[in-house]
N, C-alpha and C positions, 0 to 999 in steps of 0.2 A: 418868501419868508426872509431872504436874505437884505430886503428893503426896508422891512419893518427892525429887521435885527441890527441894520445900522444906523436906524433912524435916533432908534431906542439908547446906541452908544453913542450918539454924535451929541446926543444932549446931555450926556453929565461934564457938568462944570467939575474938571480936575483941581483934587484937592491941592497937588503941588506939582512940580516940575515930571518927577515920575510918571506920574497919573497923566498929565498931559501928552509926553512922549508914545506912554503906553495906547491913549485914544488914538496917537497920529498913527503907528505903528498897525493897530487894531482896525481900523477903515479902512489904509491899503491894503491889508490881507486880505479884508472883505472883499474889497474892487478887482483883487488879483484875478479873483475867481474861485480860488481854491475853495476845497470839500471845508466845511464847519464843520460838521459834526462825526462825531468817532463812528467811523465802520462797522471796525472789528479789532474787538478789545484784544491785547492792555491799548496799543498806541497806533492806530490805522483811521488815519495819519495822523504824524508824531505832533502835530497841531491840531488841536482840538478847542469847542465850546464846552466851558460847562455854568452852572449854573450854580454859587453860594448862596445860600440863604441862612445866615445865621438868626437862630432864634434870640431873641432880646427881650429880659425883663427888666425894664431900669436899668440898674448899674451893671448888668450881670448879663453873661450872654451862656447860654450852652453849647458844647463841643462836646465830643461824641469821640473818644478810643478807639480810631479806626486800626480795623485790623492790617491790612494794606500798606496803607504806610507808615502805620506803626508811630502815630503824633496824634495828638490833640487837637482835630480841626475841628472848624464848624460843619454844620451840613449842607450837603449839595450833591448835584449830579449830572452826569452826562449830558449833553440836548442830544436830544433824537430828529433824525432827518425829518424836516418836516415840521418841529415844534419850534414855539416862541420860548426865550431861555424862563420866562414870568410863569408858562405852561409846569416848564421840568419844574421849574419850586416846588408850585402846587403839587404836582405828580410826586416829587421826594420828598415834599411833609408830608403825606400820608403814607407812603412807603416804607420811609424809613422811623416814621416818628408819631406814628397813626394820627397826626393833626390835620388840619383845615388850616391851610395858610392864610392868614390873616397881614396882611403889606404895614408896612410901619410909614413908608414912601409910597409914592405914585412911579417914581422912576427909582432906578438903581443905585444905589450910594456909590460903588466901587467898583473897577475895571483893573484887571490887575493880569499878568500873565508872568507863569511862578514854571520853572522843571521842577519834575515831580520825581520822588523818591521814593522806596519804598520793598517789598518784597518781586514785584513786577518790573517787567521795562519802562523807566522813564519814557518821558514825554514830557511836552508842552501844552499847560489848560492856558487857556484864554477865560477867567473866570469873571464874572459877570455878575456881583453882589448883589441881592437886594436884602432887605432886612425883614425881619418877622415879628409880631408879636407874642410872646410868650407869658409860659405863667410857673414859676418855681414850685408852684403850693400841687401840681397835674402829675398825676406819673403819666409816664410815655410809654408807645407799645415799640420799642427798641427794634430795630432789623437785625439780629445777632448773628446775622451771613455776613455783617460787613462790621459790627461793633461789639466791641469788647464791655462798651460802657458809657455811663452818659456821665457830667458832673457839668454844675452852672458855677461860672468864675466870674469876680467883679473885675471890671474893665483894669482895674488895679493891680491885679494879681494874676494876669495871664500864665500860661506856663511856657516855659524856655522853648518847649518841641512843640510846635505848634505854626500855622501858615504864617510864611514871614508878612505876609500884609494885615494881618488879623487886626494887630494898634491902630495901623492906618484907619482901617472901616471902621473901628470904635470912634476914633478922633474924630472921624470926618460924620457919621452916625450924631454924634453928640453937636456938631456942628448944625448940620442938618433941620433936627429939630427944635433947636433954638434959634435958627433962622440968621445964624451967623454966615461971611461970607466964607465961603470955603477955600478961597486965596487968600 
């Protein structure tokens, strides 16, 4: 899995200098050897896979009042030993959001690696974007073990607490489907 998982990262065209770093960084970790994916929660080992999938309707994306760390992120989750990060998506849109992920992309928009904050021991995700199609007009079947709340916010009006890459995937998302280049 770990071939398919770098394969999948070697191919996104970095949105900017960051995002480039973060691919260079992100493939020798791969090559290192080291374990992807969490053990045993909060942070075993304190570098981890996870997988975002933010849902997107137009202008608008949904985030979700995670209990945990206590901000407004998108959704996403763990990879589990063994799974593709495009697997966990699927797996945490029905989990946590009783949908059928539906891909807005063929490949990932975003690669980002963010310390985590929160009621738990920090860590390090190594997160793994892809995008979703969503619909503002559906109520959602919420995971309320891990959320307080759902709310859809236009690309414009993010909120302050919130994943510091969140703009980025928007930007680079809006880029994306207009076929712009991402450099």
């Amino acid at each position: 899995m770990k071939k398919q998982i770098r394969q999948e990262i070697a191919a996104i065209e970095p949105l900017d200098v960051l995002e480039h770093k973060t691919i260079v960084g992100v493939l020798a970790w791969i090559d290192s050897g080291a374990e992807l994916c969490r053990l045993q929660k909060p942070a075993t080992p304190p570098v981890h896979l996870v997988a975002y999938f933010p849902v997107v309707d137009g202008e608008y994306v949904l985030l979700v009042d995670h209990i945990n760390a206590q901000k407004w992120l998108p959704t996403g989750g763990h990879v589990e030993p063994g799974e593709h990060p495009r697997t966990t998506a699927r797996r945490e849109a029905q989990e946590e959001l009783g949908i059928t992920a539906e891909f807005i992309t063929e490949q990932p928009v975003l690669l980002t690696q963010t310390e985590t904050v929160g009621l738990t021991a920090g860590h390090t995700d190594v997160s793994i974007w892809y995008a979703l199609k969503g619909d503002r007009s559906l109520a959602l079947r919420l995971d309320h073990s891990e959320f307080l709340g759902y709310q859809w916010f236009h690309h414009s009006a993010l909120p302050d607490d919130t994943d510091p890459h969140l703009a980025r995937f928007m930007q680079k998302l809006v880029k994306l489907k207009t076929g712009q280049s991402v450099i």
